[in-house]
N, C-alpha and C positions, 0 to 999 in steps of 0.2 A: 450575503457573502460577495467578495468582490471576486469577478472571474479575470485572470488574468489575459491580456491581449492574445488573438490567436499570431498563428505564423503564416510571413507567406515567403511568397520564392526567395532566397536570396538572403532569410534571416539564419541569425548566427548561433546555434548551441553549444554547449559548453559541457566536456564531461568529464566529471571529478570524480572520486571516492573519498566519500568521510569512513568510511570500515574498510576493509580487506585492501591487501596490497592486490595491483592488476597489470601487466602487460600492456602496452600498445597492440603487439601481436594478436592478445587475446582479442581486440576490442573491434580487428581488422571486420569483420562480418556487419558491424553496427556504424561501424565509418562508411563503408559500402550501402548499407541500409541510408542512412540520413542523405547521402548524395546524390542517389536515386528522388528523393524527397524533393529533393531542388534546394540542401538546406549546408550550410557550412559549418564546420566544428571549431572549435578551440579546443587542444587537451589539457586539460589543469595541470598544474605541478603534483599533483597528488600518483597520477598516472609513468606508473616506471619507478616511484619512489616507495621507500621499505622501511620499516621500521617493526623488526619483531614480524606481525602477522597482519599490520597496519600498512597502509599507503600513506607511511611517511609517520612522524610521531603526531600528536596531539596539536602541536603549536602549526605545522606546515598543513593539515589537513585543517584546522580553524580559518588559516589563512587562503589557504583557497578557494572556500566557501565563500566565505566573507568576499575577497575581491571578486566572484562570480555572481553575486546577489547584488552587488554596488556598483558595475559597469553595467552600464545603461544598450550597452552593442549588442549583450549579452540576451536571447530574448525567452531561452529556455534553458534548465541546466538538468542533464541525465546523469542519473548516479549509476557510475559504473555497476556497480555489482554490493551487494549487503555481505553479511557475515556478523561481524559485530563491531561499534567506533564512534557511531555518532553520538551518542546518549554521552562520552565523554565530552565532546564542543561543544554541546548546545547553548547552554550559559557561558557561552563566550562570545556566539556571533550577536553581529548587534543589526537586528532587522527595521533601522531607521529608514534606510535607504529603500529598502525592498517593501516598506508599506506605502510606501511612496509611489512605488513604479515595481507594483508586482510583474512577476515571472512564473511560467509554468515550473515548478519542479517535479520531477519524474523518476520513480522508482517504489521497493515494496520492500518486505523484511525488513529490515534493521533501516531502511527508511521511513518507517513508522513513526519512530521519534520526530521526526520533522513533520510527516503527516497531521499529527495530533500536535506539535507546537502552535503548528502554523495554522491550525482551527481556530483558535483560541485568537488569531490576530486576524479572524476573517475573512480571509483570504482560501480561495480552491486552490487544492493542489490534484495531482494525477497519481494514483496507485494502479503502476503498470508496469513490465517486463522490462528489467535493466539489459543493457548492452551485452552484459557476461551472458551466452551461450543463447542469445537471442536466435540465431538462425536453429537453435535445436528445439524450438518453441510453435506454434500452430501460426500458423500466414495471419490467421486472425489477432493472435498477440501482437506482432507489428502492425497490423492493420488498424487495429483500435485506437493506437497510440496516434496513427497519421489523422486519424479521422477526426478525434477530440484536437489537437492541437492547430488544426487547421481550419478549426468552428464550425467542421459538417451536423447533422441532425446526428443523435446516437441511441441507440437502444439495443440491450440483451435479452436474447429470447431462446431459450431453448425449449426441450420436452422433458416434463418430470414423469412421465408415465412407468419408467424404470428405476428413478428414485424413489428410496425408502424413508420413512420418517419425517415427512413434509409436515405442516400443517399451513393448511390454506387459509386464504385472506388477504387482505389489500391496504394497502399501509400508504401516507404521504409525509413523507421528512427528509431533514437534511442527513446525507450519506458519511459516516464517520466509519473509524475501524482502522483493519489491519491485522499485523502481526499479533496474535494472543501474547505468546511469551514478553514481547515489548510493551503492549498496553498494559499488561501484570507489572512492570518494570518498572512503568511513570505514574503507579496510582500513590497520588499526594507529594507530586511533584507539579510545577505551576506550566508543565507540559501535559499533566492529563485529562482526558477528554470528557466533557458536559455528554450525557444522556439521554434526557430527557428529551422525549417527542423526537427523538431522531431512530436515524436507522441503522443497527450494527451490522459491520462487518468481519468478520471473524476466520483467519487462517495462520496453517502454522504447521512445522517442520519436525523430524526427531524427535519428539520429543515420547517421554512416557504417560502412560494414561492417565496412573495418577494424580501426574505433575499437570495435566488435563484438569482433571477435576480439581486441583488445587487452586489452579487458576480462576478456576471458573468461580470457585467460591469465594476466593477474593474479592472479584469483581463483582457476584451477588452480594458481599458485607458491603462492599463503597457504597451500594445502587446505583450502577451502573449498569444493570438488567432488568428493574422494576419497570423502571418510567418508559420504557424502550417502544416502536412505533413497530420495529420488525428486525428482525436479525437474519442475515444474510451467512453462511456456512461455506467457504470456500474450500481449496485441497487442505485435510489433516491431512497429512504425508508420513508414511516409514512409521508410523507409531509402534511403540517399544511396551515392552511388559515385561515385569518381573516375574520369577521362578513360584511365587504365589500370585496367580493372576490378579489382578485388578476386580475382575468379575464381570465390566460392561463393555461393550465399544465404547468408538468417540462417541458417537451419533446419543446412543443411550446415557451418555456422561450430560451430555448439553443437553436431551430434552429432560433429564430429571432434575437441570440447576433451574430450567427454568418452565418448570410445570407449572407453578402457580401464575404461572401469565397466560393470557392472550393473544399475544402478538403473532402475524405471521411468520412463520421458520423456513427457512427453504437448504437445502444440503446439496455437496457436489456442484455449486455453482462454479463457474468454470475461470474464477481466479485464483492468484497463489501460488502457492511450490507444484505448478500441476504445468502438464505441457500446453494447455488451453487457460493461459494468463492475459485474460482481455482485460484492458484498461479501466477504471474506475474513478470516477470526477470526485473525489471526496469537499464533501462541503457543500457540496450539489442539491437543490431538493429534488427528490425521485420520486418517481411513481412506481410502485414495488407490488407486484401479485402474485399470490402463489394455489394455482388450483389442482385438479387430478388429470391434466393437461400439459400444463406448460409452468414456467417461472420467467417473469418476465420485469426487466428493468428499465425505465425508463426515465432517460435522463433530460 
């Protein structure tokens, strides 16, 4: 995988929205964050612009992307905030330019679509806490984000001793994943993501359990669960149930799709819709453990 150049004092980021429309205002906490950084902004044309529930329609959010991928000044590009939009441009930016003279791109949810495109052109990208409501996120969410982009050593480490449902063991592969809902999205589209011998990662929002398991079984029909090296279990957030329960948790939903495997599992890791959203090298090969200790990521 090609890692893209780190940052240093004085280089220039850039922050669009391909999904949700967003404020300036809103964005004010993450302008402040990156200047502290020692790092300057550009705002896209997407930022302040509306369209519906969009930041601008289809063609102006293509367009900002595209000129943010293709300007060379350009040396990182943060996506404001997810919701839903990109899965509508993707087959329209043209990443000529941008396999040329990669760039970090930076964000999660409905930035998924790009995560898993941009596998596939091998190239790392960063699944990590967007702009929107950043300062209401752990010091660690912004700190991860400075630490990978600026080429320091990285590694997650907490204690599993109070998580339930682990299974232990030690896995080495490249780091893939994301949004559930969105990798359900792009299965057998020339956006979704190779499995094999690598390492899932797996989070997701509102959603209902079943629509959990529904999922889940999809991605056990593609095999996209067999081949897998380890699977990593971020925040399931707000999960929903019907007036006839479902019957399981999340927790019990994922270890029953994927009982007939092996691999390490690890739950509550501390990315996603959760206030401890540390950053993630997707593309990365990691070193991934999980015992009756600790879970630890090592990038």
């Amino acid at each position: 995988m090609i890692i893209p150049p780190k940052l240093t004092q004085g280089a220039t980021v850039a922050i669009i929205s391909t999904a949700r429309k967003i404020t300036k205002k809103e964005l004010r906490p993450a302008l402040d964050l990156l200047s502290e950084w020692g790092l300057n902004v550009v705002l896209g044309k997407t930022i302040g612009a509306a369209c519906d529930q969009f930041a601008g329609d289809d063609s102006l959010r293509t367009e900002d992307l595209q000129q943010m991928l293709d300007n060379p000044q350009i040396k990182a590009v943060w996506f404001a905030r997810g919701g839903y939009g990109t899965v509508r441009i993707i087959d329209s930016i043209d990443f000529s330019a941008f396999k040329k003279t990669p760039k970090w791109l930076i964000g999660y949810s409905d930035i998924t679509v790009l995560h898993s495109h941009i596998h596939n052109l091998g190239i790392e990208t960063l699944h990590a806490q967007m702009p929107l409501e950043i300062e209401k996120r752990s010091a660690e969410s912004a700190s991860s984000i400075q630490e990978v982009l600026f080429g320091k050593e990285y590694t997650i480490k907490f204690s599993s001793e109070s998580v339930s449902g682990n299974r232990n063991g030690t896995a080495k592969g490249q780091l893939i994943g994301g949004n559930l809902s969105i990798l359900y999205s792009l299965c057998g589209s020339n956006s979704s993501l190779p499995t094999d011998g690598k390492i899932l990662f797996l989070e997701d929002l509102d959603e209902y359990l079943y629509h959990i398991d529904r999922m889940l079984q999809n991605l056990k029909r593609n095999g996209m669960l067999k081949g897998l090296a380890g699977l990593i279990v971020g925040g399931m957030s707000d999960m929903s149930d019907n007036t006839i329960p479902f019957g399981k948790t999340t927790k019990e939903i994922i270890m029953e799709t994927v009982s007939a495997y092996d691999y390490p599992v690890c739950f509550d890791f501390p990315a996603g819709h959760v206030k401890d959203n540390r950053a993630l090298i997707m593309g990365r090969t990691v070193l991934f453990s999980v015992d009756n200790n600790k879970v630890q990521l090592k990038f």
